[in-house]
C-alpha positions as CSV (number, residue, x, y, z in Angstrom):
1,X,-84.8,111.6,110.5
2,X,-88.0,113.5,109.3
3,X,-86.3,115.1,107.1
4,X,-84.5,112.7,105.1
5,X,-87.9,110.7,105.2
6,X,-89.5,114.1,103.9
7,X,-86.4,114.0,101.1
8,X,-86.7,110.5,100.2
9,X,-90.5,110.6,99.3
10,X,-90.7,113.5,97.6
11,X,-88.1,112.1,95.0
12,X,-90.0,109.2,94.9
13,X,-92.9,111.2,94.2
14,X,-91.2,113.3,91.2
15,X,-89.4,110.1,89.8
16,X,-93.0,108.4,89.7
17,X,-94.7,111.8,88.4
18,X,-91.9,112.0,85.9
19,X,-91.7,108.8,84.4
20,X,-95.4,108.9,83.4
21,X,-97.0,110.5,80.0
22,X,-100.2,111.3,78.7
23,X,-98.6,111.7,75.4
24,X,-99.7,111.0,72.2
25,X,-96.6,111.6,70.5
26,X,-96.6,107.4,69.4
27,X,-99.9,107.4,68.4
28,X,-99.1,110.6,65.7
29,X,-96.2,108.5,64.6
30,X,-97.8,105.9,63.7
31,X,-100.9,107.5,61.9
32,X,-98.3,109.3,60.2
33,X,-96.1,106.3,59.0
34,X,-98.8,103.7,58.2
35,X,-98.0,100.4,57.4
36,X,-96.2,99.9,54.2
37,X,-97.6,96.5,53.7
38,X,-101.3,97.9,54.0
39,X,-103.5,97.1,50.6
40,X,-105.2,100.2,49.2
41,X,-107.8,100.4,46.0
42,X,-105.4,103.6,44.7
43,X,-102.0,102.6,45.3
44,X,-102.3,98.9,44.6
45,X,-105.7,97.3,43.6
46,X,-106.9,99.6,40.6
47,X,-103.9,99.6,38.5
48,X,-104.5,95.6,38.9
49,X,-108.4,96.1,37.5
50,X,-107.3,98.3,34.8
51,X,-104.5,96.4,33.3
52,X,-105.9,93.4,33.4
53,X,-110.1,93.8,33.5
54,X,-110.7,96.8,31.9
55,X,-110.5,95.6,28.6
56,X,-113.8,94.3,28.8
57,X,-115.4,95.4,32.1
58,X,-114.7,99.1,31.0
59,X,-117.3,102.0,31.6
60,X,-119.3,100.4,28.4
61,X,-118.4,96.7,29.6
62,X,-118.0,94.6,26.1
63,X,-117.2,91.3,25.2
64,X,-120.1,90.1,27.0
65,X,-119.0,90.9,30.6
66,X,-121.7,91.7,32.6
67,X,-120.6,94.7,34.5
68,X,-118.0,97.6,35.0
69,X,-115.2,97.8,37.2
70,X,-113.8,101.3,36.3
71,X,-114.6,102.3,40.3
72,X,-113.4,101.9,43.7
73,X,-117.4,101.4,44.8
74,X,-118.0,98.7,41.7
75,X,-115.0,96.6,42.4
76,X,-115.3,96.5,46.2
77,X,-119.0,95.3,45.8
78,X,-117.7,92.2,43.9
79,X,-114.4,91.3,45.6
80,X,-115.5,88.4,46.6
81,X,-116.7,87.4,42.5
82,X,-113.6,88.8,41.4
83,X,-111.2,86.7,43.8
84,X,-112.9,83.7,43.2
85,X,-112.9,84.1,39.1
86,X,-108.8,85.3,38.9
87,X,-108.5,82.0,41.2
88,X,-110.4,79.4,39.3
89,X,-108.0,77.7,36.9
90,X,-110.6,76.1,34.7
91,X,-112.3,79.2,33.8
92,X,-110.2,82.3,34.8
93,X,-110.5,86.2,34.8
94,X,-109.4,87.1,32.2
95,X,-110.3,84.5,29.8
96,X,-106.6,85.1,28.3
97,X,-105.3,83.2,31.2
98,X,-104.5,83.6,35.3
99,X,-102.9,86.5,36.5
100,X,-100.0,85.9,38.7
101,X,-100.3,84.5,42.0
102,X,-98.7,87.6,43.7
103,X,-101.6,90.2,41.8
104,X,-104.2,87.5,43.3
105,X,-102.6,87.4,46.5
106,X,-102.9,91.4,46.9
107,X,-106.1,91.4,45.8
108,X,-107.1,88.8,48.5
109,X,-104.5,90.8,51.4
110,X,-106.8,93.7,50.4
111,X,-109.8,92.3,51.1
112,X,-108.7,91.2,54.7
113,X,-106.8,94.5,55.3
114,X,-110.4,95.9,55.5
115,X,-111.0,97.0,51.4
116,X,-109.1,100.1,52.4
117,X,-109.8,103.0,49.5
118,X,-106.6,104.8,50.0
């Protein structure tokens, strides 16, 4: 009887031992698949500045605007300007009308996903 006793918890003792992990092999999977719908300034955001506020907030801002926003560090400092002017209807960024609400909406998702440079 002591034996099958001795039997029985050793196998309990493996199964438990085995079914347990210190593993970080999920952890590497997911830093190496980030999340697809994750907002960055270089794959998303700056090609949004440059086509549609470069043309006057250049490296030499003209046209009257006020500042540049030809860098990662220049346009994060004024996200929150920059939402609310490509949001206001009555006067708009850029002056040649709204850009769409998806653009505005990315620019906003990045801005809550953390302002995330790439």
């Amino acid at each position: 009887m002591k034996t099958k006793n001795l039997i029985f918890v050793l196998a309990m003792s493996m199964l438990l031992f085995n079914c347990s992990s210190d593993s970080n092999d999920d952890v590497k999977e997911q830093e190496m698949n980030p999340d697809p719908t994750t907002i960055t300034y270089d794959a998303h955001i700056a090609s949004i500045i440059n086509n549609n506020c470069n043309q006057c907030h250049g490296s030499t801002p003209t046209n009257n605007a006020p500042f540049s926003l030809t860098t990662y560090d220049a346009v994060r400092g004024r996200v929150d300007r920059i939402i609310a002017r490509v949001n206001n209807s009555t006067n708009p960024m850029p002056p040649s009308g709204q850009i769409s609400s998806n653009l505005r909406d990315m620019i906003q998702k990045w801005k809550d996903d953390g302002l995330l440079e790439n």
